[in-house]
Legacy VTK file of the C-alpha trace (Angstrom):
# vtk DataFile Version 3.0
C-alpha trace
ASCII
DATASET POLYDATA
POINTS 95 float
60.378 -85.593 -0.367
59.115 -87.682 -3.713
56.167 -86.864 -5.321
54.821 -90.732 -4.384
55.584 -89.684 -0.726
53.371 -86.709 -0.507
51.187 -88.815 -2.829
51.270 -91.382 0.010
50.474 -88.869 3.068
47.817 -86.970 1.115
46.053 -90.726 1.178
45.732 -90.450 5.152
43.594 -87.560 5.250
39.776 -87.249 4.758
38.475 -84.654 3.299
34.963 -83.153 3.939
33.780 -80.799 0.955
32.076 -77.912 1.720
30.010 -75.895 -1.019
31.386 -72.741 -0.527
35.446 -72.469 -1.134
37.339 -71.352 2.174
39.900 -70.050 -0.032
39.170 -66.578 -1.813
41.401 -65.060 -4.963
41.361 -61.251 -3.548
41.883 -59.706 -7.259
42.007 -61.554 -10.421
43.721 -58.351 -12.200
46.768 -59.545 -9.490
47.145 -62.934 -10.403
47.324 -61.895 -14.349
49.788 -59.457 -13.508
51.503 -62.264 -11.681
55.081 -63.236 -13.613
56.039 -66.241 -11.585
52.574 -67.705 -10.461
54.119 -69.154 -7.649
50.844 -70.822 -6.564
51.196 -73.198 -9.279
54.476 -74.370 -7.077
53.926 -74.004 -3.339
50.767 -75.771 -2.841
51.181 -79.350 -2.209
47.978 -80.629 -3.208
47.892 -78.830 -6.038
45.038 -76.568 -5.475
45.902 -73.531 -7.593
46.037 -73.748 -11.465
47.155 -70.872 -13.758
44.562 -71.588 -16.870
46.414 -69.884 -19.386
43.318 -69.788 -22.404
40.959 -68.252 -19.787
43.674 -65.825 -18.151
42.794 -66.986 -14.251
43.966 -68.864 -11.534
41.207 -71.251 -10.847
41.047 -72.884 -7.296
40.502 -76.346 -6.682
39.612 -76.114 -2.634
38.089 -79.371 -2.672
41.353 -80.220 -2.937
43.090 -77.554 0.267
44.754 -80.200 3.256
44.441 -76.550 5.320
48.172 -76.111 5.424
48.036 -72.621 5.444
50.878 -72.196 2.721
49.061 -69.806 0.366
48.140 -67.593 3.619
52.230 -66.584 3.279
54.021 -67.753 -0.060
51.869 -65.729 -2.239
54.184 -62.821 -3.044
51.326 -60.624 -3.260
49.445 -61.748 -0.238
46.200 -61.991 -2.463
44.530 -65.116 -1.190
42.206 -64.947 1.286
42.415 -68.167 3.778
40.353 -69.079 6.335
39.504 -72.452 7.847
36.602 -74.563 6.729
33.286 -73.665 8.869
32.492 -76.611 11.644
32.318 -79.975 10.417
33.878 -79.375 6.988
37.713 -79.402 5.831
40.092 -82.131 6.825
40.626 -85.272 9.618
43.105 -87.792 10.153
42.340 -91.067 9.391
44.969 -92.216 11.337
46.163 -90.871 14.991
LINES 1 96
95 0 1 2 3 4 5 6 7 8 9 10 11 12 13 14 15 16 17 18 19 20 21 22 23 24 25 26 27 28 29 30 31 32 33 34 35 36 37 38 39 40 41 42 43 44 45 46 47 48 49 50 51 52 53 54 55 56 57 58 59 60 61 62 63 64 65 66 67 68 69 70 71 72 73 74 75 76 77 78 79 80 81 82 83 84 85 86 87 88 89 90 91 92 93 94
């Protein structure tokens, strides 16, 4: 699938913003020990950003279509996922 594609599905979801992120970096000390940072990769709305001045992974959850992808392809199982409390997170606008 081509970048425009996803590009092109992300545009048929709405996205209620919450102010509290449903998705939780267990321990920072993990993600600098991290060699691969495999977040950076996995997540197709880019939600996860190594920032390489500041030494963290900063999470953009605004940003989460509630795939549950980081729940499993973290190697080190260190984010914590949950859904979006009622009325927040993610509809269709189509279907």
């Amino acid at each position: 699938m081509s970048q425009s594609d996803i590009s092109d599905k992300l545009f048929t979801i709405r996205y209620k913003c919450d102010d509290k992120s449903h998705l939780v970096i267990k321990d920072k000390q993990t993600c600098l020990n991290c060699v691969t940072k495999d977040c950076n990769y996995f997540c197709p709305s880019d939600v996860y950003e190594w920032e390489k001045k500041l030494k963290i992974t900063t999470v953009a959850f605004e940003n989460c279509i509630e795939c549950g992808t980081c729940r499993i392809a973290c190697p080190s199982y260190n984010i914590d996922w949950v859904y979006p409390k009622g009325g927040h997170g993610m509809t269709y606008k189509y279907g």
